[in-house]
TORFI-435068 format. One record per residue (C-alpha): x negated, y negated, z; residue in one letter. Coordinates in steps of 0.2 Angstrom, whole numbers, plus 5000, padded with zeros to 4 digits. Last residue first. Example, Ala and Ser with C-alpha at 12.3 -4.5 7.8 and 13.67 -1.06 7.14 Angstrom:
<nodes>
493250055036S/493850225039A/
</nodes>
This chain:
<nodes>
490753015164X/491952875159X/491652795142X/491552625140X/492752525133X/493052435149X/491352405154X/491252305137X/492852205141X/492052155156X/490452075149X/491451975137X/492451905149X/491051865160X/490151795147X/491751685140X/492051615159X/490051565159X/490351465142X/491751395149X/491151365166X/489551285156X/490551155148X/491751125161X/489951085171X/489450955156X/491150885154X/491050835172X/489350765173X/489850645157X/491450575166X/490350545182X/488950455173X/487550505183X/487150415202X/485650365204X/484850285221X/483150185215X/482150135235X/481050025238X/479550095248X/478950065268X/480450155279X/480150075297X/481950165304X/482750035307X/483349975292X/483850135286X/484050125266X/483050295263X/484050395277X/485550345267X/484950385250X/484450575255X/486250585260X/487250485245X/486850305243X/488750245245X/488750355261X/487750205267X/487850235288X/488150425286X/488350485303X/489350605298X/488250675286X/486950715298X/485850805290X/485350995292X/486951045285X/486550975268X/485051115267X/486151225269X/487551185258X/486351155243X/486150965234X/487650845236X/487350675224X/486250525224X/485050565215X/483350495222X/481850365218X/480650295229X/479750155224X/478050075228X/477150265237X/476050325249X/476350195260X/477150315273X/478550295282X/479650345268X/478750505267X/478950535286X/480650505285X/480950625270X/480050745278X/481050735297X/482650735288X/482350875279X/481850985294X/481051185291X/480151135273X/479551215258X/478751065248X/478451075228X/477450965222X/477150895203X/476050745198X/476450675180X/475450675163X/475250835164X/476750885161X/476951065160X/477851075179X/478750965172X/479751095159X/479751225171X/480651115185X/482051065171X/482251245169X/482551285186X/483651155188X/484951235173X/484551395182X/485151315199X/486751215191X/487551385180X/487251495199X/488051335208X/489651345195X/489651555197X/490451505212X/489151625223X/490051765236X/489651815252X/488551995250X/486851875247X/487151765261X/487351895275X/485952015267X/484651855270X/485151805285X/484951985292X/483151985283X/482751795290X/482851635281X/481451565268X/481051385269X/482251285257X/481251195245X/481051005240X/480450955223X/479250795224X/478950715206X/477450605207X/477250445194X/475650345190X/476550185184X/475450045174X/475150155160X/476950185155X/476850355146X/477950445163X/478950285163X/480150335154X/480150515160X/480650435177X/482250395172X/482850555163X/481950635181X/483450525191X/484850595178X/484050775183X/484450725201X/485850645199X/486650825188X/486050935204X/484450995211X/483550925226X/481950805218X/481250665225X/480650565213X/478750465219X/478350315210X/476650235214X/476450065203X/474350055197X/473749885196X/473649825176X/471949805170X/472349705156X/472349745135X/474349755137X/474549595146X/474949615163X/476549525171X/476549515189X/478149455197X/477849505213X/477349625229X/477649775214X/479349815225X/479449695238X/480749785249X/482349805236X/483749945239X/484149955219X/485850065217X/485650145201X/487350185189X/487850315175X/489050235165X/490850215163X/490850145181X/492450155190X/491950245206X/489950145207X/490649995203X/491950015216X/490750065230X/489549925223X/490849795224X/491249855241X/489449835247X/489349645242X/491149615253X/489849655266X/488949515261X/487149465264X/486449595278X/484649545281X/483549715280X/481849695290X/482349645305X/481349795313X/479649745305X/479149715288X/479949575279X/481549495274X/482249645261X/483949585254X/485449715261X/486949735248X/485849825236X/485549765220X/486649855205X/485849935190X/487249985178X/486550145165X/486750185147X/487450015140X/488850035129X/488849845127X/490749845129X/491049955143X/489649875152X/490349725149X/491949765155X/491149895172X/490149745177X/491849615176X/493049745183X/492049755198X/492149585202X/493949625207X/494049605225X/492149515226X/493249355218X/492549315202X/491249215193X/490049335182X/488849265172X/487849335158X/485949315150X/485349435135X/483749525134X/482649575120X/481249645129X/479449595117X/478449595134X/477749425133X/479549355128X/480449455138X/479649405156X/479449225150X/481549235148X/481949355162X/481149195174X/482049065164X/483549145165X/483549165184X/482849005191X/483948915179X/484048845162X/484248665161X/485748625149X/485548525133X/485148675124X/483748695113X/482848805121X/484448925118X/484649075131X/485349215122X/487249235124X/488249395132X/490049315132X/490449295150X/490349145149X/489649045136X/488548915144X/489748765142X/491048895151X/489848955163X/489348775168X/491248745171X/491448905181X/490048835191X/490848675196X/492348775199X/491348905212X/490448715221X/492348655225X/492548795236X/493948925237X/492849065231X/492249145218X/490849265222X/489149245209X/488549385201X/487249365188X/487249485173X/485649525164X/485749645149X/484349715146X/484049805128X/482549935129X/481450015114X/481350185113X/480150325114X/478350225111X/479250035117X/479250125136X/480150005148X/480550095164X/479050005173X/479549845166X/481249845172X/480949905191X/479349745189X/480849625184X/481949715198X/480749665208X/480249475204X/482349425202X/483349505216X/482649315229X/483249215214X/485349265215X/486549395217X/485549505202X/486549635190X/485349725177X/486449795163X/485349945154X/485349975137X/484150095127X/483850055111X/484250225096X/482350215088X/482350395094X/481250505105X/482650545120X/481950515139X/483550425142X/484750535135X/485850495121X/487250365125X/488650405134X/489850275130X/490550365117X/491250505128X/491850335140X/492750265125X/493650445122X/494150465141X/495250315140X/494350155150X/495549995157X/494549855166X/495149725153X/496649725143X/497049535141X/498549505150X/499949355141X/501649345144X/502149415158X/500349395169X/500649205162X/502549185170X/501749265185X/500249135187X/501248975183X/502748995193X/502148935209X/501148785200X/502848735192X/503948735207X/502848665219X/502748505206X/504548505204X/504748515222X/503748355226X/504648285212X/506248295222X/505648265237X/504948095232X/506648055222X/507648075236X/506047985249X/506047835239X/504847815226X/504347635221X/504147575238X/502047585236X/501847695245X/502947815242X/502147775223X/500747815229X/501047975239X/502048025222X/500348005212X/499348095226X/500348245225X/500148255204X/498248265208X/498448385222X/499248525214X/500248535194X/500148685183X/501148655167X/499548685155X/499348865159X/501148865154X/500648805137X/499248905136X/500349025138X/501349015122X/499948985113X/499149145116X/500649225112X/500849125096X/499149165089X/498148975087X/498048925071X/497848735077X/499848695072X/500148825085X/499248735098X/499948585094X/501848665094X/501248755111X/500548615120X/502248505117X/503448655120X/502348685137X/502448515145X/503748465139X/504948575142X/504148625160X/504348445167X/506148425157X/506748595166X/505848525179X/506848365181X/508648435176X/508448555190X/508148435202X/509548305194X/510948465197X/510248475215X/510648295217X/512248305209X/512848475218X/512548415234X/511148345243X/509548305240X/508748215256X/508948385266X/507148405256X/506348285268X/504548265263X/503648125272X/502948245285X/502548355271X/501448205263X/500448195281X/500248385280X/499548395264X/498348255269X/497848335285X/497448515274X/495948405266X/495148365282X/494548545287X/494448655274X/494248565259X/493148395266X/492048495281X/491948655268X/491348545254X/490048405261X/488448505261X/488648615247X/489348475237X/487848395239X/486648525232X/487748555220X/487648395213X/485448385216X/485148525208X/485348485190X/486348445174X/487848375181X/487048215183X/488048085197X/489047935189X/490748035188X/490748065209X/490547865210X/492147865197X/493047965208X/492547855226X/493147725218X/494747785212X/495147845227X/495247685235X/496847635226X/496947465214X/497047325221X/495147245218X/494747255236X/495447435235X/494247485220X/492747415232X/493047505248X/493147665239X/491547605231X/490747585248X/491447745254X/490547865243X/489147755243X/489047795260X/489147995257X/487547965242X/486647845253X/486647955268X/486248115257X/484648015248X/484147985265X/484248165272X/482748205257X/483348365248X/482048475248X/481248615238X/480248495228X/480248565210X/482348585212X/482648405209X/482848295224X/481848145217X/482548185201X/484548185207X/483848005214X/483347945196X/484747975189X/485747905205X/485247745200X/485247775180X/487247805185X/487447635197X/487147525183X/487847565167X/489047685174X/489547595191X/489547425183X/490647435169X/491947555178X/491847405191X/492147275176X/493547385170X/494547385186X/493947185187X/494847155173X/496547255174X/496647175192X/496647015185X/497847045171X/498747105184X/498946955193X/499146865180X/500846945180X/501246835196X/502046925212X/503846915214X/504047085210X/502747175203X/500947155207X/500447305215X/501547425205X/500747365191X/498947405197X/499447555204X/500147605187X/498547535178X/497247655188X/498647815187X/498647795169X/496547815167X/496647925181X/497748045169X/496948045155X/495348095163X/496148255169X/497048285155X/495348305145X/494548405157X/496048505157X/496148545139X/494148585140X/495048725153X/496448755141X/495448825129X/494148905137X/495549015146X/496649035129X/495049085120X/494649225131X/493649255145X/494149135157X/495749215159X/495149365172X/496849335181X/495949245196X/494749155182X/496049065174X/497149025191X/495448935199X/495348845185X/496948795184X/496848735204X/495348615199X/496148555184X/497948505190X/498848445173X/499648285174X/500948225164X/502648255174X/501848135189X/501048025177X/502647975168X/503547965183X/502547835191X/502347755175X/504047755171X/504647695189X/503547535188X/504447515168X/506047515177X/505747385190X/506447455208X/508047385212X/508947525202X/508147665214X/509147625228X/510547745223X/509847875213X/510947925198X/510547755186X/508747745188X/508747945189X/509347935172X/508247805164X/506747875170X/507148055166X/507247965148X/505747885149X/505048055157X/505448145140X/504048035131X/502948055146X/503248235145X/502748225126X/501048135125X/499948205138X/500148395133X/500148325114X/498448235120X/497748395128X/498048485113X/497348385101X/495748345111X/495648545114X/495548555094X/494348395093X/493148475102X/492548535118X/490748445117X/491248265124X/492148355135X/490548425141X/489648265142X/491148215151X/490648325165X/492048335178X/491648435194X/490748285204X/492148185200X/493248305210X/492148315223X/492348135226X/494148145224X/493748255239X/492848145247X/494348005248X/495748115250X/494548185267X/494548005273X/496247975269X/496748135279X/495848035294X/496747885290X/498447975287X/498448055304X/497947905313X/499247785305X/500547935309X/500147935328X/501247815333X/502847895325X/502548055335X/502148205327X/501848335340X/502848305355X/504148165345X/504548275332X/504748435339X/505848365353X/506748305337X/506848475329X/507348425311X/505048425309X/505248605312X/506048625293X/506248495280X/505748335290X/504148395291X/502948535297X/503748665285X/503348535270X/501648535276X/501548725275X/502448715259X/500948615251X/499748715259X/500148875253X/500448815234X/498748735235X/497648885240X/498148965222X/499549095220X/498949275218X/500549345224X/499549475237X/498849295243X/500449215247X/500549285265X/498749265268X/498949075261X/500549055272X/499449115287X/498048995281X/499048835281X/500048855298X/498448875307X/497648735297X/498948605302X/499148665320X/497248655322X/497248485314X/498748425324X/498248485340X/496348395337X/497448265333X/498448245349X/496748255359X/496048105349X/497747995351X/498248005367X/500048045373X/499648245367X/498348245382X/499748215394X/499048125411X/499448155429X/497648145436X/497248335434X/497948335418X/496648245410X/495848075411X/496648055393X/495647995376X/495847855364X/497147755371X/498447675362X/499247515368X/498947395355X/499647505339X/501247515347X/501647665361X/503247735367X/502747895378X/
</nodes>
């Protein structure tokens, strides 16, 4: 079908009726999209195990769709892509450019660039300075290589140029930092405030080189001049005017009203699009617009994330893959040929990568900065992505570029990006997630229930708000100021993903001092949220010395965050919340969040250098309550459910802290087998006892003696036929607030009683499974312990040692007896 811009029809009367839907322009694009998004996320799945960033996957797969690869299929072509449905395309991938850049804004806080020092301002401009420098002379070169580049002005090709091998990709760097774990160290915070600064840098350039790319030619230079003006009158207006505007509208729809009026959205996405409108009126690009707009809105609340949250997955996932696909299309790689051209793209990144890294990693050095760590800071600082694409659209656009050149930079860029995470993994990998046997024997620190000034530390890991009120009250039960006093360390999980709202966090965890362990600061500029502020009251009327983390990393490797800081605080035990959040009695009761939740817990609980409590949360204490000590606190009942083992007696450490707390009356409920039958009996005492089991029962026993003689504790002891049946009807009871239980094996036969393959959490261990049912109507929270693994082991080689050397000795008294 031959069709102009006159004769396109929206939609078909379908095939019914002799019409092809792909000869219409909305059912065509509904092809496109999905053929676009499908092509896109099977090259992400197949880049993944590389760890290359979202962007590399969707910049080849619209340089598959094009020229370069199925676009040489003319059938192909004219089915899928036809000329007349270009302007579409572009418009509707215009649409999702224009949010985006948006977003983009939205991410950048100059107030925190402000704050990032002269150090990252030095690097940032030396990153800036140099590949322009070089791209003079790649300028001049190409000029003179290129045929058809000679007629376009050479100070319009410089800027272009210049830009293009200047630019630093902020969003997709981020995403690489925290990927390898980067955002820790000085290199990652380094080159992130580096990037802020590069970031600006570079639309400040790009405004001027559409400008002049707009007027050259025949066109007069007062032109411009103009356009320079009212470029600068906009930036005028939307910062002293339009920013105490929206001010005042992030107020209205702060977090103190709960709600975010639908009018304040409509006015925030339509002035999105007015000042797009307004930066192309003036001549330069309508990005630009919609950039500075996302600049004006406060960082420091609710209301940005709030409306990203709402506009992110549409833009990223949905329209921004279009504008890939549209700069594929114009992408022909066959375009370089022979030796020359493919002698000029190597000569072009070799310069790119020059630089870029030498001139970041002389500053760098002349900063004091170690020379490996310089070194990739200055490849961190190669990475290009979108920005650098939508320089080289322009300049398409624009006839500056013609389509050798265009491929060629489009490869640089894809060229840079890809090498940037292995190049760093080479060069620079801080040792993280790695334990010898000798820092987890220091680890363990002395037992719980130990009378020394020695703290006690414990990481507390929350998802979000709703973990908060209960683990507050689990904290304040365990505190016991007359034994020892108790460090909390308070890590909140958040997943990274692909979303523009996870690098607008990683940036407040950067100002905030991630993951370093920092107290929270009145001071501080930044608005403390729900969580912080929460822990904070709590420790200051307690007298809890707490400090505040974040973690942001993929749910894959989020484990090697808990077990780092736990490693490095020496805390004594990890308390992780349950992957399930508690909605209500009734059979919904559980909500399951994440799944991917349940795997950080399985890794945590595998790699931990520590011992480890899974938290299964249903209202425990019904609140934040915080008593005063002179008060009449209300009673917490705490029952610890007691089998035998090295979890168990880690589970009684626990509960002896709180044995002297006089808010929690604590009942300690030792299960026994019922007694079997004669013949039973004789079978199972002529089969043979790892000595192992005998060392674990007498070292139960005497545990049970010692609390038998606490009075300040209720002890039972329950001989019963059907453990699943008891522990059931305990947990359907409201007897008690909190359950706790070890998580490990107890005896053969009382095991076989349950089961075991139907183990739904086998995370929690037996007893802990039937606790965590959902549906089952189980009343109390539930505290699933699990000992220090390392530490358990040592202990029983311990005792079969000693055991070994009793038997031995034993023997070789027999032997030397005489025979009668």
């Amino acid at each position: 079908m031959h069709s102009n811009s006159t004769t396109i029809k929206t939609s078909s009367d379908g095939v019914w009726q002799g019409d092809s839907p792909l000869n219409y322009a909305f059912p065509l694009l509904i092809v496109q999209t999905t053929l676009v998004l499908f092509v896109s996320r099977f090259l992400a799945f197949l880049l993944k195990p590389l760890r290359q960033p979202k962007v590399i996957a969707e910049i080849i797969g619209g340089i598959l769709l094009g020229p370069s690869a199925l676009g040489r299929n003319k059938q192909f072509v004219h089915l899928v892509f036809p000329s007349w449905s270009t302007p579409i395309l572009e418009s509707v991938a215009s649409i999702g450019l224009l949010f985006f850049l948006f977003l983009v804004g939205l991410e950048l806080d100059l107030s925190s660039i402000r704050r990032s020092g002269k150090r990252a301002f030095t690097i940032a401009l030396a990153g800036i300075s140099l590949p322009f420098l070089f791209g003079a002379g790649i300028t001049f070169l190409l000029r003179k290589a290129i045929h058809g580049e000679d007629i376009v002005g050479y100070g319009q090709l410089l800027m272009f140029i210049g830009v293009a091998l200047s630019i630093t990709a902020f969003p997709v760097l981020a995403r690489i930092l925290a990927e390898l774990k980067l955002l820790t160290t000085q290199v990652g915070e380094t080159a992130m405030a580096a990037a802020a600064f590069n970031d600006v840098a570079a639309w400040i350039l790009l405004a001027p080189t559409v400008a002049i790319s707009g007027s050259g030619g025949h066109k007069s230079p007062l032109v411009f001049i103009w356009i320079l003006i009212s470029s600068f009158a906009f930036v005028a207006f939307m910062l002293f005017l339009i920013r105490p505007i929206m001010n005042w509208v992030a107020r209205k729809c702060s977090s103190e009203h709960d709600f975010v009026d639908e009018a304040y959205i409509c006015l925030t996405l339509v002035g999105v699009m007015v000042t797009g409108f307004m930066t192309d009126l003036i001549g330069i690009h309508a990005i630009f617009g919609a950039f500075v707009f996302g600049l004006t809105i406060p960082k420091g609340g609710d209301f940005a994330g709030r409306v990203t949250k709402r506009i992110e997955d549409f833009v990223s996932g949905l329209l921004l893959p279009l504008y890939f696909a549209s700069s594929g299309l114009k992408t022909d790689v066959a375009k370089i040929y022979g030796a020359e051209a493919w002698g000029l793209l190597v000569l072009v990144i070799s310069t790119a990568c020059a630089g870029k890294i030498l001139g970041t990693f002389l500053v760098a050095m002349l900063c004091m900065i170690p020379v490996r760590d310089s070194l990739a800071l200055g490849v961190l600082m190669n990475t290009k992505g979108l920005v650098e694409l939508i320089v080289l659209n322009i300049g398409k656009e624009k006839k500056v570029l013609n389509d050798e050149i265009f491929a060629i930079l489009v490869l640089m860029a894809l060229f840079t990006t890809f090498v940037t995470t292995p190049t760093v993994l080479a060069i620079y990998k801080p040792l993280r997630g790695i334990y010898s046997q000798t820092n987890r024997r220091l680890q363990r620190q002395l037992p719980l229930t130990e009378n020394s000034q020695d703290e006690l530390r414990v990481l507390a890991c929350v998802h979000g708000p709703e973990n908060v009120p209960s683990l507050i009250n689990l904290v304040e039960s365990i505190r016991n100021p007359k034994r020892s006093p108790l460090k909390l360390y308070v890590m909140h999980l958040v997943e990274l993903t692909d979303r523009s709202s996870s690098i607008m966090m990683v940036q407040r965890a950067r100002r905030n001092g991630f993951p370093f362990i920092s107290r929270f600061c009145r001071g501080a500029s930044a608005t403390p949220d729900q969580i912080t502020a929460a822990f904070e009251a709590y420790g200051q009327v307690n007298r809890v010395n707490i400090r505040h983390s974040i973690a942001i990393s993929a749910l894959s490797t989020m484990q090697e965050d808990i077990c780092h800081i736990a490693q490095e605080k020496r805390v004594a035990m990890i308390v992780l919340p349950f992957h399930k959040h508690w909605r209500g009695e009734g059979e919904e009761a559980m909500e399951n969040v994440n799944n991917g939740w349940r795997m950080v817990n399985q890794s945590v609980l595998k790699r931990a250098p520590c011992s480890v409590a899974v938290f299964v949360d249903r209202g425990f204490g019904g609140g934040l309550k915080q008593e005063a000590e002179h008060s009449s606190p209300t009673l917490r009942r705490v029952c610890i459910l007691f089998f035998g083992g090295s979890d168990d007696r880690e589970a009684l450490e626990l509960g002896g802290r709180m044995t002297e707390h006089p808010a929690v009356s604590l009942t300690i409920l030792r299960f026994l087998e019922k007694a079997k039958d004669e013949s039973m009996k004789q079978s199972h005492s002529s089969s043979t006892v790892p000595i192992n089991d005998e060392r674990e029962k007498e070292v139960d026993e005497t545990t049970m003696a010692i609390w038998r003689c606490n009075q300040s504790v209720k002890f039972e002891e329950k001989v019963v036929d059907n453990i699943t049946e008891e522990v059931l009807k305990l947990g359907q009871s409201r007897e008690y607030e909190l359950v706790i239980v070890g998580k490990g094996q107890f005896s053969s036969s009382m095991g076989a009683e349950l089961p075991a393959n139907q183990i739904e959490h086998a995370e929690l261990g037996l007893i802990g499974n039937i606790l965590a049912s959902s549906d089952s109507g189980i009343v109390p929270s539930v505290l699933v312990i699990q000992q220090d693994k390392q530490y358990a082991d040592e202990t029983a080689t311990s005792r079969m040692v000693q055991d070994k050397h009793v038997t031995t000795t034993d023997a070789s008294i027999t032997n030397n007896e005489p025979s009668v």
